[in-house]
C-alpha positions, 0 to 999 in steps of 0.5 A: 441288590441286597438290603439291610435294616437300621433301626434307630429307636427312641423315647418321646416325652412331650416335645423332646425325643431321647436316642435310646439305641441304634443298630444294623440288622445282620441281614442280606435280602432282596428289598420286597422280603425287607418290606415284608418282615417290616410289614410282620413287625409292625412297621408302617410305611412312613412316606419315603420308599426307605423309611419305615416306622412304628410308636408305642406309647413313649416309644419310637422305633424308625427303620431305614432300609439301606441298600448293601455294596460291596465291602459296605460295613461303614454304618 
């Protein structure tokens, strides 16, 4: 089976977060060689085997890992 990314990235301020973009990675791999380019962009494992994530300063950037079916363009 194939992968693919969806990034959402956000800017938190305090308690409040702001939706900055939302993406799909143009992508097609096995899920290991999506864990490891995660791993290379600085992503850590959040909890949940499809949930990746990383923060800067303001700035948040959560990776989904979503498996690809055929005719599957719908994200």
């Amino acid at each position: 089976m194939s992968y693919t990314i969806v990034f959402t990235n956000y800017e938190i301020r305090g308690e409040s977060e702001r939706l900055i973009e939302e993406y799909k990675l143009s992508l097609s791999e096995s899920k290991a060689e999506t864990e490891e380019l995660l791993k290379k962009l600085n992503y850590h494992f959040i909890g949940n085997d499809d949930i990746w994530g990383f923060r800067s300063g303001y700035f948040m950037s959560i990776a989904e890992i979503i498996p690809l079916t055929l005719g599957s363009d719908s994200y």
